[in-house]
N, C-alpha and C positions, 0 to 999 in steps of 0.2 A: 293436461297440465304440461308446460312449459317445461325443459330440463332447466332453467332458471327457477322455478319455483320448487322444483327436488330439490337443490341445492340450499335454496331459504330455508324449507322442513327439515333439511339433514342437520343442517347448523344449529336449527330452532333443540331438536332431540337432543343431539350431540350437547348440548347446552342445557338442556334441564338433566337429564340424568349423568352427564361428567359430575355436574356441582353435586348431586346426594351421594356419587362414587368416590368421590376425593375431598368427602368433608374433611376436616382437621380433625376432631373427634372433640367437639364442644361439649361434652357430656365428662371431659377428664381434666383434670391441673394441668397448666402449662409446663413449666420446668420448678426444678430447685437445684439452687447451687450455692457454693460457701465455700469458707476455710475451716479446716480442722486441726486445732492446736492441740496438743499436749505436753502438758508440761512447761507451758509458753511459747513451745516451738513448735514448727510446722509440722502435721505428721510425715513419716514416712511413707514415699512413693508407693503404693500398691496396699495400702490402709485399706479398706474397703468401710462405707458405710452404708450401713442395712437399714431401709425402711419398712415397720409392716403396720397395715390399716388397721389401728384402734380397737376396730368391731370387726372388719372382714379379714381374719388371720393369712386365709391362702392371698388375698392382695398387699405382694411385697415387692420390692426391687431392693438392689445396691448399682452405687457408685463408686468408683475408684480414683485414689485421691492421687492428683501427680505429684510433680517433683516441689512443687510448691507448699502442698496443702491443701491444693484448693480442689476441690470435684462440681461435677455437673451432669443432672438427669433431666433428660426432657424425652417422655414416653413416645413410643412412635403413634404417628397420628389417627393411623388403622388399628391401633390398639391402645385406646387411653387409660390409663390409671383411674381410680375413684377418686374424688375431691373428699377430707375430711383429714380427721386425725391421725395421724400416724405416729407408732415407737420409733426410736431410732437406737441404733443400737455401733459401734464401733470395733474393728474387727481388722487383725495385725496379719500383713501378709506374709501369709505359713510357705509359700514355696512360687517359683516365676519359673518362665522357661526360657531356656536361653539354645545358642545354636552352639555345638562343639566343634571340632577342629574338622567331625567327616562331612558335618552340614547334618545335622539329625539336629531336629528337636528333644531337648531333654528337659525334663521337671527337676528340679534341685531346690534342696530346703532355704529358705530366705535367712538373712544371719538375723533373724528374732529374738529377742532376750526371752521372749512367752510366746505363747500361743494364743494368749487373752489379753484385754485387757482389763482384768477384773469385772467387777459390776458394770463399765460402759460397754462389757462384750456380750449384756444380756438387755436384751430388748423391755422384761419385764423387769427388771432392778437398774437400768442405768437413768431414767429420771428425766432422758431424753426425749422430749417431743415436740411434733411442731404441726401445723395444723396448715395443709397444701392444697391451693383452691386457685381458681385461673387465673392464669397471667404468670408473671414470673415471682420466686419466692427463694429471698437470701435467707438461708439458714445456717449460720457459722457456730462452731462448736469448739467447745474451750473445756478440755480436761484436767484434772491433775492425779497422778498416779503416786 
């Protein structure tokens, strides 16, 4: 064989198993992403919203909402999420870290009015659910406390 024809077979290999190595991971939801209100107003920055799977408890994530409101999750590709139901739950950011005067990171409490926010900071009481399956999926949330 020709070193031309190496080169054909390398590309040919190189090309069927990159594509089953860097699947996207078609077997999980694409993204979800939203506004989260309270009260009428945007939440605050570092809100976090939890998602857990309906039926699979240990399959959960959160997103953290920015200065807007708004958050956004899309699972890495080498590790997809389940497609189906999920609680959603809302959850008031207890503490950030910030850099002090020496250059040290420090944790310090958030200015919080609570630590909850009632029934929407419980997965199984906030009534929140949304049902995340492929492609991309707006899921906006509108509380009142």
């Amino acid at each position: 064989m020709t070193y031309f024809w190496y080169r054909i077979m390398l590309l040919l290999l190189v090309g069927v198993f990159g594509a089953g190595c860097f699947s996207s991971g078609t077997d999980g939801f694409g993204d979800v992403h939203g506004t989260v209100f309270i009260n009428s107003q945007p939440a605050p920055q570092g809100t976090r919203v939890r998602f857990q799977h309906a039926q699979e408890k240990a399959t959960a994530f959160y997103a953290v909402v920015d200065e807007e409101g708004a958050y956004h999750y899309e699972p890495p590709g080498l590790a997809p999420l389940k497609e189906g139901a999920y609680l959603v739950a809302i959850d008031p950011m207890l503490s950030s870290t910030v850099v002090d005067s020496t250059g040290l990171s420090v944790e310090v409490p958030a200015d919080a009015r609570s630590n909850n926010y009632g029934r929407y900071s419980d997965v199984k009481e906030s009534n929140l659910k949304v049902n995340l399956t492929r492609g991309r999926v707006e899921f906006n949330i509108e509380i009142s406390l």
